[in-house]
C-alpha positions as CSV (number, residue, x, y, z in Angstrom):
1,X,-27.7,-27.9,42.8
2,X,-24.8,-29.7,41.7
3,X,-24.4,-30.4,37.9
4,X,-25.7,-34.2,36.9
5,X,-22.6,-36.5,34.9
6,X,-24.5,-35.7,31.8
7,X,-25.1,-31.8,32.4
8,X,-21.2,-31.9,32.7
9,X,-20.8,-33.5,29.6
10,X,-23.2,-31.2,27.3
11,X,-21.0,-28.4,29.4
12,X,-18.0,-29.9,28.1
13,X,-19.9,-30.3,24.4
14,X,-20.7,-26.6,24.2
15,X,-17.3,-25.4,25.1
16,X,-14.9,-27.8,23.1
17,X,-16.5,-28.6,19.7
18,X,-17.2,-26.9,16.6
19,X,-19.5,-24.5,16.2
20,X,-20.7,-26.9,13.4
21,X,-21.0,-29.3,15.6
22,X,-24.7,-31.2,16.5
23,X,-24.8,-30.8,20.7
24,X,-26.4,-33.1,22.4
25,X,-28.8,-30.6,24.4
26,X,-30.0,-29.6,21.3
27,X,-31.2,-32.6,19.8
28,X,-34.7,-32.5,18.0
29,X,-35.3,-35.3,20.5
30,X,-37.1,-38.5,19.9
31,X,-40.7,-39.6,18.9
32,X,-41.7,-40.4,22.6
33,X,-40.1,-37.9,25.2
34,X,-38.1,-40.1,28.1
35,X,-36.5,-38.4,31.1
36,X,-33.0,-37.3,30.5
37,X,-30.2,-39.5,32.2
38,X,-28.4,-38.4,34.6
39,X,-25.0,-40.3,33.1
40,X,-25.4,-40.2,29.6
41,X,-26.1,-37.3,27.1
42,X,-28.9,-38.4,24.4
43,X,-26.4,-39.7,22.1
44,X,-24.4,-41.6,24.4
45,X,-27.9,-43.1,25.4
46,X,-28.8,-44.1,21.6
47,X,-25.1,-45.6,21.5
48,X,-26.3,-48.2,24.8
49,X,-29.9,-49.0,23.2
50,X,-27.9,-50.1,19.3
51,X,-25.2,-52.2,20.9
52,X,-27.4,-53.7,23.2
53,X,-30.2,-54.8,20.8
54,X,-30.5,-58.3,19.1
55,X,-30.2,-56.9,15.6
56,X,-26.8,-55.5,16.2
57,X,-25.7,-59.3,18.0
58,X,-26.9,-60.9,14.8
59,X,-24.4,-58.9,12.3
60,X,-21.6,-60.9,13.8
61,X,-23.4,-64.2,11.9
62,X,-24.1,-61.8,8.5
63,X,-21.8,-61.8,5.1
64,X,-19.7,-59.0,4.4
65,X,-18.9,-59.4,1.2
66,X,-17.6,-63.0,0.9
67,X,-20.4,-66.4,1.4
68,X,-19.8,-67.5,4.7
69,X,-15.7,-67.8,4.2
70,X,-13.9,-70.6,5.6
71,X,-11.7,-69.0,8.0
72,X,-11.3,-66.9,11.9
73,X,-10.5,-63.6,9.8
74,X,-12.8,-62.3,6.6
75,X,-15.2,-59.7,8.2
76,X,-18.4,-59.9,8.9
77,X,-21.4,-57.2,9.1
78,X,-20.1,-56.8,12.6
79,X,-16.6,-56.2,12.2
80,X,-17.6,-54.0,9.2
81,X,-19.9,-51.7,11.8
82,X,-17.2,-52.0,14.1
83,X,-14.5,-50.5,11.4
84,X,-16.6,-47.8,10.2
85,X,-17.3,-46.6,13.9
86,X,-14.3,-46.6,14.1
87,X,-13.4,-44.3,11.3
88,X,-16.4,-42.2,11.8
89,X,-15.1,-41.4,15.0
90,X,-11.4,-40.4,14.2
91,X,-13.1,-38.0,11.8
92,X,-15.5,-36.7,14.1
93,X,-12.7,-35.6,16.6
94,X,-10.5,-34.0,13.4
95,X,-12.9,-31.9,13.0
96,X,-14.3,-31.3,16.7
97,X,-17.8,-32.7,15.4
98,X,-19.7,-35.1,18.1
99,X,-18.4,-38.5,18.2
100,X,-21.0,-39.9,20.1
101,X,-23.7,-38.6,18.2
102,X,-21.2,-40.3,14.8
103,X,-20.8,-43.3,17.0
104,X,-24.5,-44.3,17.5
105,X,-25.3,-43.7,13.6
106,X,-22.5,-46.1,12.5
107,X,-23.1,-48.7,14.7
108,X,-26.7,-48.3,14.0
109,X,-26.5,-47.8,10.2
110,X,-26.1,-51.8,8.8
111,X,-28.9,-53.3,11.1
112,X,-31.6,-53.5,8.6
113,X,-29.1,-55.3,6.2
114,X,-30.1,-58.7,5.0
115,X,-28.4,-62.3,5.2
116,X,-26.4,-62.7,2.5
117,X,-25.0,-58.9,1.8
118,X,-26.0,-57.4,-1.2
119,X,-26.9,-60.7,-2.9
120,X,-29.6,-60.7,0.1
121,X,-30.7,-57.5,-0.4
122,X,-31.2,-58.3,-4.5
123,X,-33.1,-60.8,-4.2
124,X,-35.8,-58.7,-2.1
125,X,-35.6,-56.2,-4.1
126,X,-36.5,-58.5,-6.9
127,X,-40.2,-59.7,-4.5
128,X,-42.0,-56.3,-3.3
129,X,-42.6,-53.6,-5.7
130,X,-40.4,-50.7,-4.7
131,X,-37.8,-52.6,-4.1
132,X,-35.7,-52.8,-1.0
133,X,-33.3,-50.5,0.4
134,X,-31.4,-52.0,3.6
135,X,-30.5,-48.4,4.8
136,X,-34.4,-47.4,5.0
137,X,-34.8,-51.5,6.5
138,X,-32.2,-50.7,9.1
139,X,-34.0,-47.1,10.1
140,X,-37.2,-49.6,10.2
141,X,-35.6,-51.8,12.9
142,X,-34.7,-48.9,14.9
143,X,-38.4,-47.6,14.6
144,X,-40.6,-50.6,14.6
145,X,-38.8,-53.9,14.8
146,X,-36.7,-54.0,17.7
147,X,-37.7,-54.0,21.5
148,X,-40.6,-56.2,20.8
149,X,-42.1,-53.6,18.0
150,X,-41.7,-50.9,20.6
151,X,-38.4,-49.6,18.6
152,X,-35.7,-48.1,20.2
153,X,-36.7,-44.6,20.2
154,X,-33.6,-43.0,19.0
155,X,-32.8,-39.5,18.6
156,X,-33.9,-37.9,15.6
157,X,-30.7,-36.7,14.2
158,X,-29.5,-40.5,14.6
159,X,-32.2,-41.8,12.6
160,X,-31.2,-39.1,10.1
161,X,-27.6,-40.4,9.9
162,X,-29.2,-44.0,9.0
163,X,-31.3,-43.6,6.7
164,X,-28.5,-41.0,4.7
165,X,-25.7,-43.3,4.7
166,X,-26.3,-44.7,1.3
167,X,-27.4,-42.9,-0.9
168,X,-30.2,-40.0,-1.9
169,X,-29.8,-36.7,0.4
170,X,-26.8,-35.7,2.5
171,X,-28.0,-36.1,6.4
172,X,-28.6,-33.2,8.4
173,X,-25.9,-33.1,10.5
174,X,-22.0,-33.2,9.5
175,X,-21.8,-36.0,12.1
176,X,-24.7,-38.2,9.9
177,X,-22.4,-37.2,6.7
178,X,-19.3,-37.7,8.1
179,X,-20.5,-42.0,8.7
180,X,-21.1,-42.1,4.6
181,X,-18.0,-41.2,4.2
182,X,-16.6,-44.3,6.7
183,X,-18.8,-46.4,5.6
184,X,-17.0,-46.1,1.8
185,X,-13.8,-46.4,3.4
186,X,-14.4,-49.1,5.7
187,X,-15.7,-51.2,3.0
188,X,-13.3,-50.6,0.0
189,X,-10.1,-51.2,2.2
190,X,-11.1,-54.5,4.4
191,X,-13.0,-56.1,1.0
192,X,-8.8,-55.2,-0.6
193,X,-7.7,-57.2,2.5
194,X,-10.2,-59.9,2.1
195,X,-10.0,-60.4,-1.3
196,X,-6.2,-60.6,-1.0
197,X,-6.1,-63.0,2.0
198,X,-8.7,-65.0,-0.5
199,X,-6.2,-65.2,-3.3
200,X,-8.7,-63.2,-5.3
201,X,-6.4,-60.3,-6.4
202,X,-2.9,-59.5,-5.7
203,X,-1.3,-56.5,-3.8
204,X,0.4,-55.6,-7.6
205,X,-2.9,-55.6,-9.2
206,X,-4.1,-52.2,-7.7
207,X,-3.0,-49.5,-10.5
208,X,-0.1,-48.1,-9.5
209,X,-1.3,-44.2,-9.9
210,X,-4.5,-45.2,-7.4
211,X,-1.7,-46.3,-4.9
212,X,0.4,-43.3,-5.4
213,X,-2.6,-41.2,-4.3
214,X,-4.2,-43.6,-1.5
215,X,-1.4,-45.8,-0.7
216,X,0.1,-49.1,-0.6
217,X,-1.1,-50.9,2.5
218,X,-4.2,-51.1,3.9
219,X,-3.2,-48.4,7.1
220,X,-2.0,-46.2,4.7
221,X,-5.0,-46.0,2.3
222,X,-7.3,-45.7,5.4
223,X,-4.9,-43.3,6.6
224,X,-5.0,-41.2,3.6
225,X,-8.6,-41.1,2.8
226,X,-9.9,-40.3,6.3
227,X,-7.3,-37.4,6.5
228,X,-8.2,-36.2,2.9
229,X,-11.7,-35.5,4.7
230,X,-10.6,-33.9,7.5
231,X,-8.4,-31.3,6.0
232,X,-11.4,-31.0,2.7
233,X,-14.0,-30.2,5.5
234,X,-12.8,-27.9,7.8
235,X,-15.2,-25.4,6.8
236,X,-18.8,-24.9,5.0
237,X,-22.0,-27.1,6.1
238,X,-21.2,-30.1,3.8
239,X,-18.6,-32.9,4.3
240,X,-16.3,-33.5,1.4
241,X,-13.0,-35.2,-0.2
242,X,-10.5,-33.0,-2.1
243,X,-10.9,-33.8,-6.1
244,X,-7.5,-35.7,-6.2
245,X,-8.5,-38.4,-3.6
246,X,-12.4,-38.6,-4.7
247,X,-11.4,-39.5,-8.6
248,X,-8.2,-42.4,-6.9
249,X,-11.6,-43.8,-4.6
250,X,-13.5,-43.6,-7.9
251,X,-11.0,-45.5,-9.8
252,X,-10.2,-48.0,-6.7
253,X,-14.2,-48.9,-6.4
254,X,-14.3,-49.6,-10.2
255,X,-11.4,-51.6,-10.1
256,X,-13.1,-53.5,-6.9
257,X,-16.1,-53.8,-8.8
258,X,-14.1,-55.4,-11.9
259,X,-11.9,-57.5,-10.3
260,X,-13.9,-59.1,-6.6
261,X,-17.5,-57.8,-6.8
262,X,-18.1,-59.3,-9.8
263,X,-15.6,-62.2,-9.9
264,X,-17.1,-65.2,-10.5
265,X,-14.4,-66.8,-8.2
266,X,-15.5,-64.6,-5.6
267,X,-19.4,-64.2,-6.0
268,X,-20.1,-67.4,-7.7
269,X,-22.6,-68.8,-4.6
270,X,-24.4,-65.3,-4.3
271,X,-27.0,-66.5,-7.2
272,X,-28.1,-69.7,-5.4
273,X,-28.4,-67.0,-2.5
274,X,-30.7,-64.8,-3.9
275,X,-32.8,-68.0,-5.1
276,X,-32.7,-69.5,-1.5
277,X,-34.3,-66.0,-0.6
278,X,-36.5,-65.6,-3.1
279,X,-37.8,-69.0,-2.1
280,X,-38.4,-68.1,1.7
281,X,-39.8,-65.1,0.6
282,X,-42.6,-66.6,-1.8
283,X,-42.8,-69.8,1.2
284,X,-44.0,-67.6,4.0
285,X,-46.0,-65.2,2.0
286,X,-48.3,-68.6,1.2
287,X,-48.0,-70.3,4.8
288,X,-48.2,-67.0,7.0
289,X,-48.7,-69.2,10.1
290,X,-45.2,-70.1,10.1
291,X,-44.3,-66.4,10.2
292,X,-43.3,-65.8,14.1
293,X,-45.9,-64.5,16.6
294,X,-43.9,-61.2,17.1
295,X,-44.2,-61.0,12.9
296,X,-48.4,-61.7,12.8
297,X,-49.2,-58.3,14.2
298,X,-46.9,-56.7,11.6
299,X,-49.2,-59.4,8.9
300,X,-52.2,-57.9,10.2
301,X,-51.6,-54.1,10.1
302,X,-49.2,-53.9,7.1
303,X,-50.0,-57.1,5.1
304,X,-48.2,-60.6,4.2
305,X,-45.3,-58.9,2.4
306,X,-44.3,-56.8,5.0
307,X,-44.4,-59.4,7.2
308,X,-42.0,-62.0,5.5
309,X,-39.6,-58.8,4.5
310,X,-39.3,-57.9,7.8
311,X,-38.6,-61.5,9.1
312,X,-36.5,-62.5,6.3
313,X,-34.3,-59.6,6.8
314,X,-33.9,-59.9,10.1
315,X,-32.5,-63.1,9.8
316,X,-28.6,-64.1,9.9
317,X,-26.8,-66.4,7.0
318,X,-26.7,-69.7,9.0
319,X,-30.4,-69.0,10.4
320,X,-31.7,-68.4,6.7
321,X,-29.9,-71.7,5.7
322,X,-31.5,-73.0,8.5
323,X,-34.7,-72.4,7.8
324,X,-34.3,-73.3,3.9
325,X,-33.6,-76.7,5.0
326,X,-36.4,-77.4,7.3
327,X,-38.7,-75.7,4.6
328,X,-37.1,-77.3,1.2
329,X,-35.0,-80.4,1.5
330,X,-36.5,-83.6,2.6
331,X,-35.3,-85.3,5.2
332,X,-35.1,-89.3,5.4
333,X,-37.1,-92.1,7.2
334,X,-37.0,-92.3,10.8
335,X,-37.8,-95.2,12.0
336,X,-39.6,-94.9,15.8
């Protein structure tokens, strides 16, 4: 019988990459068995059912780092994904990992991330004992959430890479490591060339003996860092950076953190943002009929607080403004 597109593929798998490498026929497989595709290896598959779903589509309306900027070109938690798939996947193919099975972690790992950014995330963390954590939130919409609470049903080594890519213990795989290590890079170079095209900082204010080490210009630090982890992983069961380049990304983060993350130039809206959240949150936990049908199911099996995370999350900047104003501001006479 002749060889299916996708037996090719896992063919191709077993004879090109590293030994080290995650193959796709020998995924741990997913919670609910599907028949295999006859196109797509499993990871390719998990890649279609991310990009496809509507929590990925609402990233594009999601903060980055800067409050809704004025302007066609600050990122968004889209074009954030988008970079760190990106980076993930050069990696990946330095070190004849599996990009697909990189691919569909990146893309997936920032869909549980709340309007907002960080601020967002705060302010929920501040309303449900435990806290929040958007990386275990975005494994949640993979699992429960999406596909009209069916999930998506992704592989397990993909769920692995999301819910790693933070913090707490290294994923499984090299390929869930390896999208850690975009995600820092991703983030610390494009919120440089955001805060620059802001006027928050200035090209010269980057210590000089960082940009000896990482570079000048935005390629070149990108550049720099994702071939620092190519050549420091070549070998062993762990990803790494090479001492040198780890302490100048050290030093560049704390200097982000001094001069834009904490700028009160750059994040002086985030505390009316966290209240505006904290508000919605403590508004539907008291009016739960004005949760969404698809969230009363998730009321009555996991309780009001789940419920109103899980919606509040979900939602994008403009939407949670949106709904703030319908819920909070009055609104004047009309005469009929």
């Amino acid at each position: 019988m002749d060889q299916s597109i996708r037996e090719r593929t896992e063919a191709l798998e077993r004879q090109t990459l590293s030994p080290r490498a995650c193959l796709s026929a020998q995924s741990k497989g997913r919670a609910v068995d599907i028949p295999p595709c006859p196109m797509r290896t499993c990871f390719q598959r998990d890649i279609d059912r991310v990009v496809h779903c509507k929590s990925f589509r609402r990233l594009k309306h999601k903060t980055q780092v800067f409050l809704q900027p004025e302007g066609d070109h600050y990122r968004t938690r889209m074009t954030h994904t988008l970079e760190v798939s990106r980076i993930a996947r050069t990696m990946a193919r330095g070190l004849a990992l599996n990009e697909d099975l990189t691919e569909a972690a990146a893309l997936a790992h920032d869909l549980g991330h709340t309007p907002f950014g960080h601020a967002g995330e705060r302010a929920l963390s501040r309303m449900v004992e435990g806290g929040f954590r958007h990386y275990e939130q975005s494994l949640r919409v993979v699992d429960r959430l999406e596909n009209d609470g069916a999930g998506l049903n992704l592989c397990h080594e993909v769920r692995d890479g999301i819910l790693c890519h933070t913090a707490g213990r290294p994923a499984d795989t090299l390929e869930g490591q390896l999208v850690r290590f975009a995600d820092k890079i991703a983030y610390i170079n494009h919120d440089i060339d955001d805060a620059m095209r802001g006027g928050i900082i200035f090209p010269t204010d980057i210590p000089a003996h960082i940009s000896e080490v990482l570079g000048y210009t935005h390629g070149e630090r990108i550049e720099a860092l994702t071939l620092d982890v190519i050549r420091s992983s070549g070998e062993g069961d762990e990803i790494r950076q090479s001492p040198t380049v780890a302490q100048a990304m050290a030093e560049l983060k704390a200097f982000m953190f001094e001069s834009v993350y904490f700028n009160p130039l750059a994040k002086g809206e985030e505390g009316k943002a966290e209240d505006m959240i904290c508000l919605l949150f403590e508004y539907y936990c008291k009016h739960t009929d004005k949760l969404p049908p698809e969230y009363q199911d998730i009321l009555l099996r996991e309780g009001v607080q789940r419920a109103a995370l899980d919606y509040i999350a979900g939602m994008t900047d403009t939407y949670a403004v949106e709904q703030f104003g319908d819920l909070f501001i009055p609104k004047g006479w009309v005469v009929k």
